[in-house]
C-alpha positions, -999 to 999 in steps of 0.1 A, spaced: 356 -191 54 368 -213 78 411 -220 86 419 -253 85 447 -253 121 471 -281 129 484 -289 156 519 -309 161 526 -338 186 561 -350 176 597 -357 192 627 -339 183 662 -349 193 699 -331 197 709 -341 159 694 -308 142 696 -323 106 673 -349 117 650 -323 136 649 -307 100 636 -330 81 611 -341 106 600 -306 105 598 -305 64 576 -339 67 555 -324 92 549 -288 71 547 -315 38 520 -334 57 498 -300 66 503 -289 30 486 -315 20 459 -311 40 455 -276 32 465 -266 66 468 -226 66 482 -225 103 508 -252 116 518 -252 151 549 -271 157 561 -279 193 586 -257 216 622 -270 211 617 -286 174 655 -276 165 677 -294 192 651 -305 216 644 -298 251 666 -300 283 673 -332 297 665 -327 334 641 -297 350 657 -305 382 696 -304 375 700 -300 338 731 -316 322 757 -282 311 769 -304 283 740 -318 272 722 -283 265 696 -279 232 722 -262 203 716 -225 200 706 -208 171 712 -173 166 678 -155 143 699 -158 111 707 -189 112 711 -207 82 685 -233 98 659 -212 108 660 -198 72 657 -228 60 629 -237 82 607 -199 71 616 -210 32 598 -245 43 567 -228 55 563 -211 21 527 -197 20 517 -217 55 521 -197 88 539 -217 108 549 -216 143 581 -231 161 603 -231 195 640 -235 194 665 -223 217 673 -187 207 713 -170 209 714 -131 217 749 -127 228 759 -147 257 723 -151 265 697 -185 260 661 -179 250 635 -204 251 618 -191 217 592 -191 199 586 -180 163 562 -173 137 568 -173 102 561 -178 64 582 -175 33 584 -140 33 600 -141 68 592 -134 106 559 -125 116 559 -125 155 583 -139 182 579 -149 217 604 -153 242 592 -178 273 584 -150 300 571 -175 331 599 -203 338 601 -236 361 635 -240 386 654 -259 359 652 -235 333 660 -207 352 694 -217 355 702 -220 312 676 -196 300 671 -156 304 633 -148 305 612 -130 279 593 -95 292 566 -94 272 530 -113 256 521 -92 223 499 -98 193 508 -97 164 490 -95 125 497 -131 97 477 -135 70 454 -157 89 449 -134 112 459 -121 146 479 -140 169 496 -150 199 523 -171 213 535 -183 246 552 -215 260 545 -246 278 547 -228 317 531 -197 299 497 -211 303 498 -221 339 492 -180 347 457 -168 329 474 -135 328 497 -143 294 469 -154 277 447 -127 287 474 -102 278 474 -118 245 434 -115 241 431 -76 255 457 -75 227 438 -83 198 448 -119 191 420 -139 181 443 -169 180 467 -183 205 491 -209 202 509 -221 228 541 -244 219 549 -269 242 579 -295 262 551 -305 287 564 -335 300 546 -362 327 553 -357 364 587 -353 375 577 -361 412 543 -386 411 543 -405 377 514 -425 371 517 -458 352 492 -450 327 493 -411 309 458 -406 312 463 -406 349 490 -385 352 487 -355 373 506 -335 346 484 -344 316 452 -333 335 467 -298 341 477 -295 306 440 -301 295 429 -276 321 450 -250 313 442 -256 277 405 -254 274 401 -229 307 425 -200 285 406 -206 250 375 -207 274 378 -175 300 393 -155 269 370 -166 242 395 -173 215 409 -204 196 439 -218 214 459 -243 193 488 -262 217 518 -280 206 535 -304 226 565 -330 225 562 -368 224 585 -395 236 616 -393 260 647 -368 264 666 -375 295 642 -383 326 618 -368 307 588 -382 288 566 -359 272 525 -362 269 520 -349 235 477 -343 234 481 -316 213 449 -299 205 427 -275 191 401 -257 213 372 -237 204 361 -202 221 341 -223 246 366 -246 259 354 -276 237 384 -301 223 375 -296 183 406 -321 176 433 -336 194 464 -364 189 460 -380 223 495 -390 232 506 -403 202 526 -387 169 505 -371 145 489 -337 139 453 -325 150 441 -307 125 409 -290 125 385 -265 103 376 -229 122 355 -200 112 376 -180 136 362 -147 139 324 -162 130 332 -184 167 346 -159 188 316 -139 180 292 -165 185 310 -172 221 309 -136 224 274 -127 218 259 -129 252 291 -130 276 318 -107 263 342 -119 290 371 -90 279 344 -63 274 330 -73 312 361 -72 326 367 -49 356 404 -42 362 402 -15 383 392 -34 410 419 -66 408 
């Protein structure tokens, strides 16, 4: 039986009762289409920073502590749907960038953003650790946006069991050489990359999130996706708003990718 996976492109803002809604819409519009896994950008609740370079103090994304009373709001959304979604996390006088995975009955895995670029390191603490983790489609994995630049989170995730990994996303254009046209873009090429080369050298589905329009200086690329166990694009959004949503045999793919090349069985770490 195959799992129909959706992936979110959308833009989320400071005002959280707006973020909410956009996020009942988008779980509305997946229930519809009898998605069974939902992947919703990083920062839905709040947004994103402003700046990577010299984030604005009092212009920081809201943070929400785990109980929340919008975060339960947002697991009694999902209902029977896994769904997965970043926010920025409170644990005492520390900042997360976090992701979480849930349906109605509650959490099912979270993810704090372990690999971090200049501008967050100054508002966020980083996570310590990639782990799998069971839902009742299966076994999966999270990381975030700057995750997927290192192949070791998403390995970690893979030698861990998860046949699924979903990497929520703030990806925004270049900071340093935009190019007039986001096709172009240095940025959105390496997003593309990373995306198909960690579904690819792991031999798993990877489903990525990622913002659209502007926060700040930053425009995001959206091209959320879903890629197959041998790198191949099996839907996407391109830049715009919308959700790719696409039907997997999961575990029938990964062992077709598998069947010759086991890339995790022929690994040899004791010589890396």
């Amino acid at each position: 039986m195959g799992l129909r996976i959706g992936a979110v492109a959308a833009g989320f803002t400071r005002d959280l009762e707006f973020d909410l809604s956009r996020v009942e819409a988008l779980i509305r519009h997946g229930r519809r289409e009898e998605v069974g896994l939902l992947v919703l950008p990083d920062a839905v609740l709040g947004g994103y920073l402003n700046n990577l370079s010299n984030p604005a103090l009092d212009d920081l994304p809201p943070a929400l502590a785990l109980d929340d009373p919008l975060i339960s709001k947002v697991i009694a959304m999902a209902g029977e749907m896994v769904v997965c979604f970043g926010f920025c996390e409170a644990d005492g006088p520390d900042r997360y960038n976090t992701a979480l995975c849930v349906t109605g009955d509650g959490v099912l895995g979270r993810h704090r953003k372990v690999h971090q670029p200049p501008g967050e390191r100054a508002i966020y603490a980083a996570g310590n650790e990639f782990t799998g983790f069971d839902t009742p489609v299966g076994r999966l994995g999270m990381m975030i946006d700057y995750d997927k630049t290192f192949p070791e989170a998403a390995r970690a995730l893979a030698v861990d069991g998860a046949d699924v990994i979903a990497c929520l996303c703030a990806w925004p254009t270049s900071i340093t050489n935009r190019a007039a046209r986001m096709n172009e873009d240095r940025q959105s090429r390496l997003f593309d990359l990373y995306d198909r080369s960690r579904a690819a050298e792991n031999q798993v589905v990877l489903v990525s999130s990622n913002l659209t329009g502007s926060i700040g200086g930053l425009r995001f690329l959206g091209q959320s996706k879903v890629v197959g166990p041998g790198g191949d694009i099996v839907a996407r959004t391109w830049s715009k708003a919308g959700i790719a949503i696409a039907e997997v045999d999961v575990r029938a793919e990964i062992e077709t990718a598998r069947r010759v090349l086991h890339h995790l069985g022929e690994r040899r770490p004791e010589v890396y």
